[in-house]
C-alpha positions as CSV (number, residue, x, y, z in Angstrom):
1,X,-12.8,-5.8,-9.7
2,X,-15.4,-5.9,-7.1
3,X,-15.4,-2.7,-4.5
4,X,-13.2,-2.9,-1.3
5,X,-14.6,-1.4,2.1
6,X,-12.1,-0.9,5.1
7,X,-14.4,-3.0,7.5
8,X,-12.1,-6.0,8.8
9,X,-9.9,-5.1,5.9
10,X,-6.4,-6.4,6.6
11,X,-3.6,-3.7,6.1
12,X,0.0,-4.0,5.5
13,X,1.6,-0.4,5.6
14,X,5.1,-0.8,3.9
15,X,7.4,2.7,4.2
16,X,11.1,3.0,5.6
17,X,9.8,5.9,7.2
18,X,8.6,5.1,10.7
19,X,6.5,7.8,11.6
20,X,4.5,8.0,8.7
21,X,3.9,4.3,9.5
22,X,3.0,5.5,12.9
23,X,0.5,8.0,11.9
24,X,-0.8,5.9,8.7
25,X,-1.7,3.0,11.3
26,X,-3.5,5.4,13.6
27,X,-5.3,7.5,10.5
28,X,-6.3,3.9,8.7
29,X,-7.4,2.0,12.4
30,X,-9.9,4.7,13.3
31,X,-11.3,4.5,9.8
32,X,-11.4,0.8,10.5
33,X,-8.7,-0.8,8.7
34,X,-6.8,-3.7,10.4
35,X,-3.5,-2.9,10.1
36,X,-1.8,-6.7,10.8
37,X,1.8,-5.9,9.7
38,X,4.2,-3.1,8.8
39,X,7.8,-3.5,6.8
40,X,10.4,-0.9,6.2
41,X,11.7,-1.7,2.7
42,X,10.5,-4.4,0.0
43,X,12.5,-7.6,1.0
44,X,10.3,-7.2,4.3
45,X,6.9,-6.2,2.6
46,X,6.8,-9.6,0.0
47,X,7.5,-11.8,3.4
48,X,4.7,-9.6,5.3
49,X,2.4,-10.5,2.6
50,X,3.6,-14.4,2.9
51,X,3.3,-14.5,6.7
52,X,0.0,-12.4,7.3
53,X,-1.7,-12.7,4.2
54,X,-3.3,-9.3,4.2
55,X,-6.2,-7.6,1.5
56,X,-4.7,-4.3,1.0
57,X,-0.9,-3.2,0.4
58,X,-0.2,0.5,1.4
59,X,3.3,0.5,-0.1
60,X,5.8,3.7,-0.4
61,X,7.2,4.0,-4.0
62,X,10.8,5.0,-2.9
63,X,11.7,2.2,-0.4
64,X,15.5,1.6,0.4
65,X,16.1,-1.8,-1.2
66,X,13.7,-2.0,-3.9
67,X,11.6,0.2,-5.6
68,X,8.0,-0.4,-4.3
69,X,6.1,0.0,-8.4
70,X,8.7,-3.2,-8.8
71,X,7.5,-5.1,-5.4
72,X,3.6,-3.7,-6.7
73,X,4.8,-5.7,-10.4
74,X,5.7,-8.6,-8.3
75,X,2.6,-8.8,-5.8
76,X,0.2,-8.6,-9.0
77,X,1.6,-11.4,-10.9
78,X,1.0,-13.6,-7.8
79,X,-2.2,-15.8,-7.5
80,X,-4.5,-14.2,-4.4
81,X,-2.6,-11.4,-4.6
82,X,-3.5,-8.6,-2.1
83,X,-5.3,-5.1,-3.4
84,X,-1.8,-2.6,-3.9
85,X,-2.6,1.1,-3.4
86,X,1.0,3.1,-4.0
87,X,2.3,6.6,-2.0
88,X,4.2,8.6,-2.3
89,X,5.5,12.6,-1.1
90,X,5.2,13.1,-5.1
91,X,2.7,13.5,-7.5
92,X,1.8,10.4,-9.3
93,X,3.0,12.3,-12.6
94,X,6.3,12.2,-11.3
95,X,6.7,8.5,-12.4
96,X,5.0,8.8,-16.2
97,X,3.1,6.1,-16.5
98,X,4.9,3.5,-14.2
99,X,2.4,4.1,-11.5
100,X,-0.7,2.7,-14.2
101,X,1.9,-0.1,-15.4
102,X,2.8,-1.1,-11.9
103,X,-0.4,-3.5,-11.6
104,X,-1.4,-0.9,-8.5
105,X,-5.2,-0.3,-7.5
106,X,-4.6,3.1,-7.2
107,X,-2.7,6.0,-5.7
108,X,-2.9,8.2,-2.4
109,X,-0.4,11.3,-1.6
110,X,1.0,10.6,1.9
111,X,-0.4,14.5,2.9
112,X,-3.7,13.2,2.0
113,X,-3.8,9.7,3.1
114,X,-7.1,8.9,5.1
115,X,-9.3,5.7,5.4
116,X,-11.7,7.6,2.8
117,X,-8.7,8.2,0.3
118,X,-7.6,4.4,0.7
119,X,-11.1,3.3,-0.1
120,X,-11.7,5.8,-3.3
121,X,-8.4,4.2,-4.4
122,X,-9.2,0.6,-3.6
123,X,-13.1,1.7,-5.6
């Protein structure tokens, strides 16, 4: 897959948490990522990814209605489907291998989510 840099890279940020969304946007905007949408649970992330068509998919693995590795499973099986990179407050080896089966990019802990974290997992 070729390399993915955060200049004019559109953003979705999908968590039910609203102020991590709050400080991921401002983290991922001064690293210059466009973030053009946020959604609270997975239901609202596939029709932000419909409606503003963005590159990357910041998406929580515990959302409320869905589990986000199952919306990641969906969003890779679609044509032109948009770069996923998971989070999560848990270590990726919390989930076995679902993370690596999940069609994901990659992975960033929420504590060390930066625009230089979301590019190494988009690399």
């Amino acid at each position: 897959m070729a390399k993915l840099t955060a200049m004019g890279h559109r953003l979705l940020i999908v968590d039910d948490n609203p102020g991590f969304r709050v400080r991921a946007r401002r983290r991922l905007e001064s690293a210059g990522f466009t973030v053009v949408a946020e959604a609270a649970d997975g239901r609202s992330a596939l029709e932000a990814v419909r409606e503003h068509r963005p590159g990357v998919v910041l998406l929580d693995v515990g959302l409320p209605d869905v589990s986000g590795l199952a919306v990641a499973r969906q969003l890779a099986g679609d044509p032109g489907a948009p770069a996923v990179v998971l989070t999560s407050t848990r270590h990726p080896a919390d989930y076995g291998g679902a993370i690596e089966r999940s069609g994901a990019r990659g992975f960033v802990a929420k504590d060390e989510l930066s625009g230089p974290a979301l590019e190494r997992a988009l690399a």
